[in-house]
C-alpha positions in Angstrom: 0.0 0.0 0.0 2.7 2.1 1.1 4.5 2.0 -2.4 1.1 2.9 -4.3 0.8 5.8 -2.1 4.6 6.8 -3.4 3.9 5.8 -6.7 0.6 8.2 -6.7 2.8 11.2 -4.8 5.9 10.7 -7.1 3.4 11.1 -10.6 1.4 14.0 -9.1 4.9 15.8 -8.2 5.8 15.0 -12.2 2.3 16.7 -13.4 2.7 19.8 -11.3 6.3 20.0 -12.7 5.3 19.5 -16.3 2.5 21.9 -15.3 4.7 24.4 -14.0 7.1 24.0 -16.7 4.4 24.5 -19.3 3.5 27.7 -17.7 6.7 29.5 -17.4 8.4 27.3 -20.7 11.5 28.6 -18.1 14.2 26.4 -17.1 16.9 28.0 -14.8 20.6 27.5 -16.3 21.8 24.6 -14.4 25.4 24.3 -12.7 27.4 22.1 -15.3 26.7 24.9 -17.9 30.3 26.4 -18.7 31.0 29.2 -17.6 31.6 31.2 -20.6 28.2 30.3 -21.7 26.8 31.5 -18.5 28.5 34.6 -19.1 26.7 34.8 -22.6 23.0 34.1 -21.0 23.5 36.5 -18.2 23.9 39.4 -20.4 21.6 38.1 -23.6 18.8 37.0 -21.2 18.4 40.9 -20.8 19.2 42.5 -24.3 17.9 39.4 -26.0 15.4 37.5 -24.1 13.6 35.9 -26.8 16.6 34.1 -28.3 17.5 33.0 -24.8 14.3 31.7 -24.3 14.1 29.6 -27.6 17.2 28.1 -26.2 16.0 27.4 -22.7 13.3 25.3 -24.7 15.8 23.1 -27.0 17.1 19.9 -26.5 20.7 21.7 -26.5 20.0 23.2 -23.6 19.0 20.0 -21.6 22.5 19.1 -22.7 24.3 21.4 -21.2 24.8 23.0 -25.1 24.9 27.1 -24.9 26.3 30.0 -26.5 29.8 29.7 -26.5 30.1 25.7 -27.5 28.4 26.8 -30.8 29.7 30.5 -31.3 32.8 29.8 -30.0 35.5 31.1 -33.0 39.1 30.8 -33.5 40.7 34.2 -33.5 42.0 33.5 -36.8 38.9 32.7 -38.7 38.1 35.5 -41.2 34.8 36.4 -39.4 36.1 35.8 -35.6 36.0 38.9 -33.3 36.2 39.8 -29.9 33.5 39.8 -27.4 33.6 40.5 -23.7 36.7 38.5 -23.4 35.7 36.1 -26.1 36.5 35.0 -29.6 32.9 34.3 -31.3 32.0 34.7 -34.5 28.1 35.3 -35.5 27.7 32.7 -37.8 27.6 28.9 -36.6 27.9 27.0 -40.2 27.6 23.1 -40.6 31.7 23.1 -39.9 30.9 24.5 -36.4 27.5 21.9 -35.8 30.1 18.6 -37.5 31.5 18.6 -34.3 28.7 16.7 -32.4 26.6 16.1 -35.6 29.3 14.5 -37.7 26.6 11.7 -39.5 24.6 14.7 -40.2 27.3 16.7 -41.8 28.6 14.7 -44.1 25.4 13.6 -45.5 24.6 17.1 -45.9 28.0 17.6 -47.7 27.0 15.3 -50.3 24.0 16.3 -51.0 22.8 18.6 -53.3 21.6 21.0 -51.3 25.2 21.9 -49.9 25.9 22.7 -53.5 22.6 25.7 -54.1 24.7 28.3 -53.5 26.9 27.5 -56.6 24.2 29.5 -58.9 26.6 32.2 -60.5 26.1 31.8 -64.5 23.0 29.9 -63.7 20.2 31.1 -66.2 17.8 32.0 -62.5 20.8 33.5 -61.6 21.4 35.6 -64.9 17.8 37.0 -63.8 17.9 37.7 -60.9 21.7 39.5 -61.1 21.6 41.4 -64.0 17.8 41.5 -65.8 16.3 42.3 -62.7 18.9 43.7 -60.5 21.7 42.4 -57.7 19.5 43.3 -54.8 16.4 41.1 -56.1 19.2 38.4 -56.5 19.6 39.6 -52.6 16.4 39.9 -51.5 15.5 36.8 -53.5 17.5 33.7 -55.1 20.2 34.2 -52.7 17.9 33.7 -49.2 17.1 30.3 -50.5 20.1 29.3 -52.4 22.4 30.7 -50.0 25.3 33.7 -50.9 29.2 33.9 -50.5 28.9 35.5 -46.8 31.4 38.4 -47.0 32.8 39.7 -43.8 34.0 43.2 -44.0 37.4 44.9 -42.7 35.9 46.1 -39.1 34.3 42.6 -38.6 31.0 42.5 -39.7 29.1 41.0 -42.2 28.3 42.6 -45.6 24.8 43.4 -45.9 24.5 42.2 -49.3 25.4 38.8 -48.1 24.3 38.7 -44.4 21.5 38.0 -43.3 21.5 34.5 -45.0 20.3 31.1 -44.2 20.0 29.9 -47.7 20.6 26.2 -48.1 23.8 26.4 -50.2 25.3 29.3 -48.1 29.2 29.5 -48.6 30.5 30.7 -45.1 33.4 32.4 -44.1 34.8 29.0 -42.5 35.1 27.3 -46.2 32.0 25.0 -45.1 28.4 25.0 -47.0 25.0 25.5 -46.3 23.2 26.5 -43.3 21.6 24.3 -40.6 19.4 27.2 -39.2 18.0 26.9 -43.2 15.7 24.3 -41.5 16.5 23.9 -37.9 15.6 27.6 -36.6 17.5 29.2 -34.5 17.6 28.8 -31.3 15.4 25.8 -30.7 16.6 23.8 -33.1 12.9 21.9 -32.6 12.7 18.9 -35.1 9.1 19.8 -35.1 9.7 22.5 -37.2 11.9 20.5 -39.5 9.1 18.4 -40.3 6.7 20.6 -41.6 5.8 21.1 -45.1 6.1 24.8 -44.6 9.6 24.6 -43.2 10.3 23.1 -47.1 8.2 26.2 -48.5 10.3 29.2 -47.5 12.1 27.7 -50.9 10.2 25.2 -52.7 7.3 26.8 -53.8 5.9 29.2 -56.8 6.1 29.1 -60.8 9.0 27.2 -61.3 9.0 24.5 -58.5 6.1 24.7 -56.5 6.7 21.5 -54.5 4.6 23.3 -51.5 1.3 23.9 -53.5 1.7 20.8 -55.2 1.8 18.8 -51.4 -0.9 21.0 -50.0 -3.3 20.2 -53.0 -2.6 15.9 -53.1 -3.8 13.4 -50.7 -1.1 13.7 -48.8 -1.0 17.2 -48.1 -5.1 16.7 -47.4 -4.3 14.0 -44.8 -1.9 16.0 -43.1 -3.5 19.1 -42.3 -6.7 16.4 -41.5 -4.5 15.0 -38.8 -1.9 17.1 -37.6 -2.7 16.7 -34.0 -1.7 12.9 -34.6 1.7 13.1 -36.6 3.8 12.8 -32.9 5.7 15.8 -35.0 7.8 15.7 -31.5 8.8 12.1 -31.4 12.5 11.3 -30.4 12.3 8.8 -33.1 9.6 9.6 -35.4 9.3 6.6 -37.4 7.1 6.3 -40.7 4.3 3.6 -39.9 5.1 3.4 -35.7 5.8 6.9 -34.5 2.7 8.3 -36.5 0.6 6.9 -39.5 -2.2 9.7 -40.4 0.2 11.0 -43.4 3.5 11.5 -44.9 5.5 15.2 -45.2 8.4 16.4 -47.3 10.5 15.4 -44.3 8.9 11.3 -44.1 9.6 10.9 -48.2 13.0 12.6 -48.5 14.5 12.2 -44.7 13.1 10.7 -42.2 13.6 7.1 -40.9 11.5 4.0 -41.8 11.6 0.5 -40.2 14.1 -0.2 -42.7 15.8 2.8 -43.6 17.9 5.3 -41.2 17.4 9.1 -41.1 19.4 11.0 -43.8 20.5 14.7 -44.3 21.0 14.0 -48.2 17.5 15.0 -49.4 18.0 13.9 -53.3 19.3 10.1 -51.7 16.1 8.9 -52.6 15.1 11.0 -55.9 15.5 8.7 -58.9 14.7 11.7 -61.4 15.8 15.0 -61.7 13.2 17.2 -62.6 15.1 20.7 -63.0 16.7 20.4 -66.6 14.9 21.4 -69.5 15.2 17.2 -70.7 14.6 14.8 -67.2 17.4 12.3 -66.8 17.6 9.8 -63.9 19.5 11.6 -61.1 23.0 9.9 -61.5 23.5 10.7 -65.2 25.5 13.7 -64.9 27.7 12.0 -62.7 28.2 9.1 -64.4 29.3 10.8 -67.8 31.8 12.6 -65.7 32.8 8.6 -64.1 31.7 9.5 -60.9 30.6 6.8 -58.4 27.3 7.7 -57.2 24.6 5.6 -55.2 22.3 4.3 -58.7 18.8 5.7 -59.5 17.3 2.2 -58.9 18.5 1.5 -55.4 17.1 5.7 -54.6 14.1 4.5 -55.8 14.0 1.0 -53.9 14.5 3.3 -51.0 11.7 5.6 -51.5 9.6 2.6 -52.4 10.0 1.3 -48.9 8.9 5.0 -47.5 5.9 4.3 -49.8 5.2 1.4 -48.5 4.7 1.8 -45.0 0.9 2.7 -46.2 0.7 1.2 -49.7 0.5 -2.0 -51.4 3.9 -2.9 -53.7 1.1 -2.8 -56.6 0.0 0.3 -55.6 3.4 1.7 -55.4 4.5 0.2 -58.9 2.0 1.4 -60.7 2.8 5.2 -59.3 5.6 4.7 -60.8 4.6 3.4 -64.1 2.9 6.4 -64.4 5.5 8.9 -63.1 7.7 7.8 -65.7 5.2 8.0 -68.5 4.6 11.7 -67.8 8.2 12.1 -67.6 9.0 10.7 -70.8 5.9 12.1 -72.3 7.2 15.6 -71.2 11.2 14.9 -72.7 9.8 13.1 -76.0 7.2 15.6 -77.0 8.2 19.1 -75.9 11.4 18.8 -74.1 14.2 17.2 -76.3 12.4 18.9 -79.5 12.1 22.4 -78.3 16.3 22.0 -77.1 17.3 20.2 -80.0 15.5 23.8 -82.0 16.8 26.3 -79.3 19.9 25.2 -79.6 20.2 25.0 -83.6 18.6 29.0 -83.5 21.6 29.8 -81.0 24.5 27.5 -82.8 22.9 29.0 -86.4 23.4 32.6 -85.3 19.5 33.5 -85.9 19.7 34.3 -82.1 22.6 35.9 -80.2 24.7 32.7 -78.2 26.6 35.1 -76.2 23.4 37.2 -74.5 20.6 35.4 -72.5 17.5 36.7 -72.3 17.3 39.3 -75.0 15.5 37.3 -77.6 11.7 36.6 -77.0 11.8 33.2 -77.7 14.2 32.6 -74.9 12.0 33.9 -72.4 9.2 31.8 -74.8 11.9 28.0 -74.3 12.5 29.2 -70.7 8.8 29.5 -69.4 8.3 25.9 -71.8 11.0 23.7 -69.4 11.3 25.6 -66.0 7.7 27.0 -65.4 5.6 24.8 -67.3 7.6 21.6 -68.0 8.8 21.4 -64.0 5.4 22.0 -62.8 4.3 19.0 -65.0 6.7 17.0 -64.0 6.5 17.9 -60.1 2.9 17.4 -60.1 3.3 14.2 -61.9 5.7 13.1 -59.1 3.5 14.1 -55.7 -0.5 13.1 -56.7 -1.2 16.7 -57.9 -3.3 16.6 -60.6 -4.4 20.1 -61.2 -0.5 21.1 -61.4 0.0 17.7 -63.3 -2.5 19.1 -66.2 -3.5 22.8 -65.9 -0.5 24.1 -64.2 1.5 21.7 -65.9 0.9 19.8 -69.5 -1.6 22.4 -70.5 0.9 25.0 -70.6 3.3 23.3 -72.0 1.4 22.4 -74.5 0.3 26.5 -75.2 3.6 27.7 -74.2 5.4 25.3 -77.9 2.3 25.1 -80.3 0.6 28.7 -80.0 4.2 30.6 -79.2 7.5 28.6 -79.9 6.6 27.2 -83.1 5.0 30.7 -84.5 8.0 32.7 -83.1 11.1 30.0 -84.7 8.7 30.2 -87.8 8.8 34.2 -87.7 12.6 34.2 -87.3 13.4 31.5 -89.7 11.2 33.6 -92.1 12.9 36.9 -91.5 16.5 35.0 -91.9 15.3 33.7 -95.5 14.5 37.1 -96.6 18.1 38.3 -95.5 19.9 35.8 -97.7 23.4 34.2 -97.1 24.4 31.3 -94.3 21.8 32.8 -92.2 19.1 31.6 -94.7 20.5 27.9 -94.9 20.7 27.4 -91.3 16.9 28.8 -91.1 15.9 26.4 -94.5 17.6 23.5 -91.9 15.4 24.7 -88.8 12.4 25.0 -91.2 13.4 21.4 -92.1 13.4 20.0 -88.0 10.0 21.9 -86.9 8.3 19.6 -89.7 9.9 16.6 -89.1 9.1 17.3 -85.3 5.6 17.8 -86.2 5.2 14.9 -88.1 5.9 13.2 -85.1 2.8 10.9 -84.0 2.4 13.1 -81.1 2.0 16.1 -83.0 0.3 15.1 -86.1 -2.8 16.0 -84.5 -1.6 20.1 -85.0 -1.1 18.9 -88.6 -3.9 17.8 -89.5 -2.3 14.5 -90.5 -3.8 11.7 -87.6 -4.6 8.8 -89.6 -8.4 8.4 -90.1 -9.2 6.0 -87.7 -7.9 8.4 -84.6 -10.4 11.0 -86.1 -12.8 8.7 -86.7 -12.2 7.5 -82.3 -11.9 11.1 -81.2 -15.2 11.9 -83.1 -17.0 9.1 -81.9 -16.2 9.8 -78.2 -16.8 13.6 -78.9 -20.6 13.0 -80.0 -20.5 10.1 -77.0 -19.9 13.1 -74.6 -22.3 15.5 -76.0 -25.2 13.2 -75.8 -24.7 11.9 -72.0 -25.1 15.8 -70.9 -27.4 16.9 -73.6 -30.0 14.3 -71.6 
């Protein structure tokens, strides 16, 4: 009897603490904190309470983990400088995090989000520098991609490069990316990490809209259903045990399964890549260059394993026979024709090679591939139908039909007029947009569908009149 009466005193002692706690979210520093950190809290709790506070709630603080063990600077690093007795420097990159998180690092290192700052000559890049001007590239590509941080002669950081968290930041240190880019500062709560929205700072609008795309399938649906039950602060948080009600960004690309350990290399289990203005399997590159990368197929195994957690291996298969279709629809039909014709019109001379972006109908092949052509292929990849087709295929299909082939026409027309090389190279162009259209998945612009598809397409167009005409 004795021990249930301890038992009941010793839980109602834990509730009014976890009460207490929940109130005040306020831990006081405990002893084994060093004291240089101590130092740091006893002056920031004051000037910078918030920030202290986000600490006193992270799992770095239950560890005895404060300022100084992460700010903590040799004074010869470029951006090191003193502080009330104290070498620090502001920035804490991956370098500085490697020391306890060393798995974590060097999965980050090879993936290729360590590499997103590396956009200089980049056609985005070529936008947002020079068409629309260095501080949108500031403002803009750079606070997702991640800038060359720039520490200036009294110490400080350069304001056209700091503040930064972008993914691919190049730090002072030689190290790349940014932690904070996901983990916030100062919590560090994994909670946040696996949120769709954490993703969505980045990956979202006309040219990779991964957010909207998550938020409109099933997936995205179930998750905001069922967010009280995703256990989003699980130690562990294992697809299929930890929670069940639906998958995020983090479950697909990251996070661990039954079989498969946590990773920090988000494209480990990406079989395509989707960016290009053709899609090739994700190892490609590297293998032309005789690279040894982990293959395509055993990525995909490994995402197939995410997958199935909730679904069937038919189920799962049969995503991915039609994944790859709209892929390879995409590359076949608009894709590899409208490069192999962009390229001839730059390699010809009907187009300047040495400018981007002041011809119309490179604005006309860039909206084709990296609006309309990812959003096809994105939405193809995540259950989002609408950006699969309206967002997607049906711009495409505007975007080479009603204003690529018109505008090649127009300049291969205007080159024939002019005479000389200019008007054989046009004659050759003239010669590819007909072949390409005479390509079975064209022929229907043509006119030139054998009669039997007329005859089918008819027959289903009458077919649909007459069910809503009753």
């Amino acid at each position: 009897m004795k021990g249930i009466k301890l038992t009941i005193i010793l839980i109602v002692l834990l509730l009014f603490g976890a009460m207490v706690l929940a109130e005040d979210n306020y831990r006081s520093v405990p002893t084994s904190l060093s004291e240089e950190s101590a130092s740091c809290v006893s002056c920031h709790e004051t000037e910078m309470p918030g920030l202290v506070k986000e600490w006193r709630y992270s799992r770095h603080f239950g560890a005895d983990v404060g300022c100084y063990e992460c700010h903590a600077a040799d004074p010869k690093d470029p951006d090191a400088f003193e502080h009330n007795g104290y070498s620090i420097a502001v920035i804490v990159s991956p370098k500085d995090c490697s020391k306890c998180h060393i798995n974590e690092y060097n999965q980050f290192e090879a993936s290729h989000h360590a590499n997103a700052g590396k956009i200089l000559g980049s056609l985005d890049n070529v936008l947002g520098e020079v068409v629309e001007g260095p501080m949108a590239a500031v403002n803009g590509c750079k606070q997702c991609h991640g800038s060359v941080v720039k520490v200036n002669k009294d110490k400080t950081l350069d304001f056209k490069t700091w503040p930064n968290t972008g993914i691919g930041r190049l730090n002072p240190d030689g190290s790349k990316g940014a932690c904070s880019a996901c983990h916030s500062r100062h919590s560090f709560d994994a909670a946040l990490a696996r949120q769709p929205e954490n993703c969505g700072k980045c990956h979202l609008g006309p040219d990779h809209p991964q957010k909207e795309i998550y938020e409109e399938s099933k997936h995205g649906i179930a998750y905001y259903a069922n967010i009280d039950r995703m256990n989003l602060r699980s130690s562990s948080w294992v697809v299929g045990i930890d929670y069940s009600a639906a998958p995020t960004c983090a479950t697909c690309h990251m996070s661990a399964t039954p079989d498969l350990p946590l990773t920090h290399d988000v494209g480990d289990r990406i079989s395509w890549t989707l960016r290009p203005p053709v899609s090739e399997k994700v190892d490609a590159s590297a293998k032309k260059k005789g690279k040894q990368v982990k293959p395509w197929e055993d990525r995909r195994a490994d995402m197939k394993n995410v997958c199935s957690s909730c679904h069937t291996s038919n189920y799962v298969d049969n995503f991915y026979a039609q994944y790859d279709g709209a892929v390879n629809l995409y590359n076949n039909k608009f894709g590899i024709p409208a490069t192999k014709l962009y390229k001839k019109l730059r390699s010809s001379g009907l187009i300047t090679s040495d400018i981007n972006f002041d011809d119309e109908i490179e604005w006309t092949y860039f909206f084709l591939w990296h609006h309309e052509g990812r959003r096809a292929r994105m939405g193809a990849s995540m259950f989002a139908p609408d950006y699969t087709q309206w967002h997607g295929f049906f711009e495409v299909a505007d975007r080479f039909y009603m204003k690529f082939i018109p505008q090649i026409t127009e300049i291969t027309e205007r080159a024939k007029a002019e005479g000389g090389s200019k008007a054989k190279a046009a004659e050759e162009i003239d010669k590819m947009v007909s072949d390409i259209l005479e390509m079975n998945d064209h022929k229907w612009f043509t006119g030139n569908e054998s009669p039997e598809v007329k005859k089918a397409r008819l027959k289903a167009l009458k077919e649909f009149k007459n069910r809503y005409a009753q």
